[in-house]
N, C-alpha and C positions, 0 to 999 in steps of 0.2 A: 241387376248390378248391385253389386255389393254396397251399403253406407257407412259415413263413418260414426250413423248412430245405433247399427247391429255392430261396428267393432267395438264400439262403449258400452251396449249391450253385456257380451261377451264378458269382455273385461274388469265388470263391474267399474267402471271408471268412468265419468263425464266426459261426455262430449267435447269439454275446452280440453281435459285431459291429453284424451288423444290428438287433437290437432297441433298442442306445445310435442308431444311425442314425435309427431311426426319433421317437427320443424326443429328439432334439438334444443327446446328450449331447457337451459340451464337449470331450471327451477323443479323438473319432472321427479319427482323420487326415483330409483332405480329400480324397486318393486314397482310401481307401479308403467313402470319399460317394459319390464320383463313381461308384466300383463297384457299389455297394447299391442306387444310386436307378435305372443304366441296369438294372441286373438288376429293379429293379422294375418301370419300364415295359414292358420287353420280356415279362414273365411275364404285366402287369396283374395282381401283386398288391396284394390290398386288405388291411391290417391288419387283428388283431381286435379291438373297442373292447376288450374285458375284459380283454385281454389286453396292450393295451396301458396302459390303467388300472390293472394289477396293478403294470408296471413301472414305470410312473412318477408312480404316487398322481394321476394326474388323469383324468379323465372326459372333460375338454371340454362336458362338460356341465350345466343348469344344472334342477333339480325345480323344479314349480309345482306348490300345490294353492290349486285353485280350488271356487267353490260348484257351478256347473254348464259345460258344455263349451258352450252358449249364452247368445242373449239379450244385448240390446243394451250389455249392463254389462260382463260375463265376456270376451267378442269383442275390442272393443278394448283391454282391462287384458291379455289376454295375446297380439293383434298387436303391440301397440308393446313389449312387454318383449321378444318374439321377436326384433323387427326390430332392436334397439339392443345383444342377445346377439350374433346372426349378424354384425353388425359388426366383433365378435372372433372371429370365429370358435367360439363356442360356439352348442350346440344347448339346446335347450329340450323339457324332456317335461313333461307335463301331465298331472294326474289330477284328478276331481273329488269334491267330500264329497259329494252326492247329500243332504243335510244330515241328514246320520247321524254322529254322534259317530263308531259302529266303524269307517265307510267312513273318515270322514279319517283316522284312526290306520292302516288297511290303506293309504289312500291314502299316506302318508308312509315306512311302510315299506316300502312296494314303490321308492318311490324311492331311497331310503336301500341298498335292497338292488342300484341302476343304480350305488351308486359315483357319482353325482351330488355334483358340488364342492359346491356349495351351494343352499340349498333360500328359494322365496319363498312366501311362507304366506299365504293370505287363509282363514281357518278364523273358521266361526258355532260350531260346536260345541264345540271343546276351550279346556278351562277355561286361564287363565293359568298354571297349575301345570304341566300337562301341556305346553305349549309349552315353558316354561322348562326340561323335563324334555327333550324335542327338542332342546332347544339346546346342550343336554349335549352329546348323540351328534355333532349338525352343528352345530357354530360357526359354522358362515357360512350364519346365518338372517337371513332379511329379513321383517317381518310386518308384513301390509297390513290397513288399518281398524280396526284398536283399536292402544291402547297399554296396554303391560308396563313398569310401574315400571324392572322388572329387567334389561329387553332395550331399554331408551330409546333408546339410540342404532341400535335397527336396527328402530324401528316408523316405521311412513308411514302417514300417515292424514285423511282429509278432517276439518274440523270439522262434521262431521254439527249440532250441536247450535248451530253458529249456521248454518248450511244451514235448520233449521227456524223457525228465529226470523225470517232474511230473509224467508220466505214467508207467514210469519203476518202480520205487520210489515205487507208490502205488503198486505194484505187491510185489515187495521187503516188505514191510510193512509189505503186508499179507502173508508172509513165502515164496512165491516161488523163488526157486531158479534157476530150470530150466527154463529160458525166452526166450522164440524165438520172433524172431522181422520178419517181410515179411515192407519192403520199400515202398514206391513208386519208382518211373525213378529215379533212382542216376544219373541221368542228372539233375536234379530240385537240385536248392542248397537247399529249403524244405526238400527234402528228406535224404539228405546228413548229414545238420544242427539236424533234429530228429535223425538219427542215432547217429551222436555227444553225444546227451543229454540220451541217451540210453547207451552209453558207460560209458559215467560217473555218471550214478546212478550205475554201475554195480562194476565201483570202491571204488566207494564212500562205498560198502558192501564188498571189497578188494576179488569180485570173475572174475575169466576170462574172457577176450573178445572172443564166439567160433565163428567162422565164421559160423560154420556149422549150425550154430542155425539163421542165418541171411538169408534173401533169397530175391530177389526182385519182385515186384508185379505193379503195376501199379494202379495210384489215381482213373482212371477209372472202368469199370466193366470188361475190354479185360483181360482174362488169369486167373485172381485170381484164379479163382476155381482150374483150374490146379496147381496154383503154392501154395495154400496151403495144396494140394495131395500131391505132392512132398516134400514138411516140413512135415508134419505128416509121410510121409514113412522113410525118413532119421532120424528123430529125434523123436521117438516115444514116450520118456519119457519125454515129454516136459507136463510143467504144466500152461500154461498159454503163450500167446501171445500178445506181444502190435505190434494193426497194424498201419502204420503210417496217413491212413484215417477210413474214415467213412465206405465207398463203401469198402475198405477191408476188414473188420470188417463183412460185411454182406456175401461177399463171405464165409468168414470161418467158421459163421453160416451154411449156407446151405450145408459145408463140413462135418460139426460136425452134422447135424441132420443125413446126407447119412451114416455115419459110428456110431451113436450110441453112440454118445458121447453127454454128456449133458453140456449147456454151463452156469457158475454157478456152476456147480459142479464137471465135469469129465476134464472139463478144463476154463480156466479165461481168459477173453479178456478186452485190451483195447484198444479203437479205438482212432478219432484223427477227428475234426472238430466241432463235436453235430452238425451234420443236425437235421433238425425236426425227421426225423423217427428213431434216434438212439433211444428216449422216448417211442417208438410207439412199437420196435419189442421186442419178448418176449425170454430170459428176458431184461429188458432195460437195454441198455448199456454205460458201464461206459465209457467217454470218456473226454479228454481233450477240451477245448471250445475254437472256433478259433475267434477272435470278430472281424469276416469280416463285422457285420452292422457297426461296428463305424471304418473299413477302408475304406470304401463306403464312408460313412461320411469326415471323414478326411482327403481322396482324392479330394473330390470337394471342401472344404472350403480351404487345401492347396492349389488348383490351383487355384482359386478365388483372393487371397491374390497374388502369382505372376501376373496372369494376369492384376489388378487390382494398383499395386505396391505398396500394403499393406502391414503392418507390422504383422504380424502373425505368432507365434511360432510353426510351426509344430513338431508334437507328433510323433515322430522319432519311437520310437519301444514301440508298442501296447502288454501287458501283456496275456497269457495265464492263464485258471484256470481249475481245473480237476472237473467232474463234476460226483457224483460217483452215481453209479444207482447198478444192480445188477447179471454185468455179472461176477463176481469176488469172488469168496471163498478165505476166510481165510486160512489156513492150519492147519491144529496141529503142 
């Protein structure tokens, strides 16, 4: 491996030379660039990031913890922050919480231990406190789907809670009055905050909150099918479901086809995300639209601007809009 004291070699230039070279510092005479940069082509020397991170406090790079490293939510929330980072020329590392309190805490340390500029946060597990305590160490946090009284100006987040109200709402619209809702983790304040907005479309039409009609399922594909066997056993007269994802949505398709129920007609769903296949599966389904491209987006140009110590207004809470296709009957 090449050093950077065969490219001082080369160059007849010192060692500190080259490393102000490689770091732009303002000080380097321009003969002596010229020196540094052909001795580096000529070698193909590669700097060492850590090494070069030591001398000049930056990484070039940008920490992400996410829930998981898939799944049609996680995917594009960190292609578009990727793609709007590499614009600048920074890179992007990624770890995920595996939805373990210890793993997101390992997962943040390990980044914190890359010399990562700064870090963008989308954590289910760690309390407000603990972040706030993160943001000690790295002041240039960014935190995706809740909001921190404390860290106000660098949380981004959907209105989950009128995301679940549009969906209710629209069921309501179209007569039904018996509404069953299946969750995600009511450990995700996501899931908590949609149930919220579910409760109050339900007042807002002055009918009861039944528990019995509420059931928990997971954002994932683990259980649903089970758990919307067991809502259609318990509450049989139910006319329509808002699920609080996509991926539940599909479960309760594949529930409604095994028993004969037709979706559209025998019973009305709405889901919660618009993945690409919500358009795709038949009949397509109506679903609330979650605008993770533009919190992709507005992830990395948030942290860009701390990093950077730019002035930039970040776009605190990203709008929901229902997006209505044709898993949904009217009623008489």
């Amino acid at each position: 491996m090449i050093t950077i004291k065969e490219v001082s070699e080369l160059a007849k230039v010192s060692q500190a030379t080259v490393s102000r070279t490689l770091n732009n510092h303002p000080t380097v005479k321009e003969a002596n660039k010229a020196k540094v940069f052909a001795a580096i082509e000529k070698l193909g020397y590669k700097p060492n990031a850590f090494a070069r991170a030591l001398a000049s406090n930056r990484s070039n790079s940008i920490g992400m913890l996410v829930g998981s490293l898939d799944g049609p939510f996680y995917g594009p929330l960190m292609h578009y922050a990727e793609l709007t980072l590499r614009k600048k020329n920074l890179h992007l590392i990624v770890t995920s919480g595996q939805e373990s309190k210890e793993t997101e805490m390992d997962s943040i340390s390990f980044l914190q231990s890359r010399q990562v500029d700064g870090l963008i946060v989308h954590s289910d597990m760690l309390t407000d406190d603990e972040i706030i305590k993160i943001s000690k160490q790295t002041q240039e946090i960014v935190i995706l789907n809740r909001y921190i009284p404390e860290l106000s100006k660098q949380c981004i987040c959907i209105d989950n809670e009128l995301g679940g109200f549009l969906a209710t709402t629209h069921l309501l619209e179209c007569n039904h009055r018996k509404i069953a809702c299946i969750t995600g983790q009511l450990s995700k304040i996501d899931s908590r905050n949609r149930l919220q907005g579910y409760r109050k479309a339900l007042s807002d039409y002055s009918l009861p909150y039944d528990e019995n009609l509420i059931i928990e399922g997971r954002f994932d594909h683990e259980g649903n099918h089970e758990t919307t066997r067991r809502l259609l056993d318990r509450a049989p007269d139910i006319t329509a479901i808002f699920c609080q994802n996509d991926n539940i949505a599909l479960a309760v398709y594949d529930v409604c086809l095994e028993r004969g129920l037709v979706v559209g007609e025998d019973i009305s769903i709405v889901g919660f995300d618009n993945d690409t296949y919500s358009q795709h599966i038949r009949p397509g389904l109506t679903t609330v639209n979650f605008p993770i491209i533009e919190m992709g987006i507005e992830s990395a140009r948030a942290i860009l601007s701390l990093v950077n110590d730019e002035e930039y207004a970040i776009k605190y809470k990203l709008s929901p809009s229902l997006v209505i296709r044709n898993s949904v009957k009217t009623l008489d």
